[in-house]
C-alpha positions in Angstrom: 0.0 0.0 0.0 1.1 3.3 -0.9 0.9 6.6 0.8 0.6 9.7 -0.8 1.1 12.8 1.3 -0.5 15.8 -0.9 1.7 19.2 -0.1 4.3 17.6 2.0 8.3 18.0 1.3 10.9 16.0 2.4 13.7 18.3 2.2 14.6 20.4 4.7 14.6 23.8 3.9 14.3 26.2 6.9 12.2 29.4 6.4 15.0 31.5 8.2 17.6 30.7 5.7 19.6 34.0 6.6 22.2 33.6 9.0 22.1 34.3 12.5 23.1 37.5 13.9 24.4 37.0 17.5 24.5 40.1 20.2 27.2 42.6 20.4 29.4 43.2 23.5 31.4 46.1 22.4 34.4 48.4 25.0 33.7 51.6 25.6 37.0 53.3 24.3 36.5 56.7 25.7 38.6 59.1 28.0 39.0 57.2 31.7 38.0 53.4 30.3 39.6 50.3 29.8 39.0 47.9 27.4 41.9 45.9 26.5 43.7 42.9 28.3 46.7 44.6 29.8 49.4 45.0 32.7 48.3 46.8 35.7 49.6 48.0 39.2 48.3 46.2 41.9 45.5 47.5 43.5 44.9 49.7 40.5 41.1 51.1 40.3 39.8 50.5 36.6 36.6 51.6 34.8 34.9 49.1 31.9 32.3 50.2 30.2 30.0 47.3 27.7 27.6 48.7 25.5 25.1 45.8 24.3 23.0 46.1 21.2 20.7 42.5 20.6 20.9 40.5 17.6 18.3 38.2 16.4 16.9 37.4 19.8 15.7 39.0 22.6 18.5 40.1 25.5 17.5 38.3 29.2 20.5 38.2 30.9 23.7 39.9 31.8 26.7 38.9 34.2 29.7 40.3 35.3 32.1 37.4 36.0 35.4 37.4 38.0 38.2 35.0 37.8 41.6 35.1 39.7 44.8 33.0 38.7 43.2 29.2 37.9 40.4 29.3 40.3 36.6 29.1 39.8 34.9 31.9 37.6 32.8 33.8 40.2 29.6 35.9 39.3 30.5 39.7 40.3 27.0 41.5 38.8 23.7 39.3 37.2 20.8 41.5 35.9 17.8 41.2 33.8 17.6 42.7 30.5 14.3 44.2 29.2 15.4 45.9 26.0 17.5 46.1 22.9 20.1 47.9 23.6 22.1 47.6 27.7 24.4 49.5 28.8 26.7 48.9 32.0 30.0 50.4 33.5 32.0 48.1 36.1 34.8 49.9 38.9 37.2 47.0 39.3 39.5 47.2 41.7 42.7 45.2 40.8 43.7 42.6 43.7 47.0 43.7 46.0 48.5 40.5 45.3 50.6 39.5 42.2 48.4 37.5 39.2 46.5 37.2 36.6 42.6 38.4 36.8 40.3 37.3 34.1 37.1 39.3 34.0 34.1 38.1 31.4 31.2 40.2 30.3 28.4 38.1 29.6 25.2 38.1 28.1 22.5 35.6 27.2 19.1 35.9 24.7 16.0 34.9 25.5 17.0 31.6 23.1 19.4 30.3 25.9 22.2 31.6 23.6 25.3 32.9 25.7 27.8 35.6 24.1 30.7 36.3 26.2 33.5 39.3 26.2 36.7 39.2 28.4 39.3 41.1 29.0 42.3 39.9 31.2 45.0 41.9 33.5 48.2 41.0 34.7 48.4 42.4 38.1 52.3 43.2 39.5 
């Protein structure tokens, strides 16, 4: 017995056939920021600004996350985003200690998709 199915494909052709466009995490560059990996003084007081603009997909979350040397990642700052475009300045205050300090800017859509931005100092 055959079965006809009247109007059905059986390729897969996907109705969004344009690629995705993810998020943008972008440095302020401005007077006072930082926003490149670098060598700093210990105990140095820094200033990081991320501007945010969506992509395809709604924003829902952003995070600030911390990590020192090889130890665990560490979540500084979580907020909920309700718009398309987020904007957020960080004060980090280096450690007094020699290392490395590894600090991620985050963000997730409302798809579950997670786009991440870091920047990393050398503190001596």
């Amino acid at each position: 017995m055959a079965l006809a199915l009247s109007g059905w494909s059986a390729s897969c052709n996907r109705d969004d056939a344009e690629p995705t466009v993810n998020p943008t995490i972008e440095f302020l560059s401005d007077s006072g920021y930082t926003f490149q990996s670098d060598t700093m003084a210990l105990s140095d007081t820094l200033l990081v600004g991320v501007r945010i603009n969506k992509g395809d997909d709604g924003l829902n979350t952003f995070k600030v996350i911390s990590k020192y040397d090889n130890g665990a990642d560490v979540v500084v700052d979580s907020l909920s985003i309700g718009s398309d475009q987020f904007a957020f300045d960080k004060a980090i205050l280096l450690r007094p200690v020699a290392g490395a300090e590894k600090w991620t800017f985050w963000v997730q859509e409302t798809d579950g998709d997670i786009i991440r931005r870091s920047l990393t100092f050398t503190v001596q």
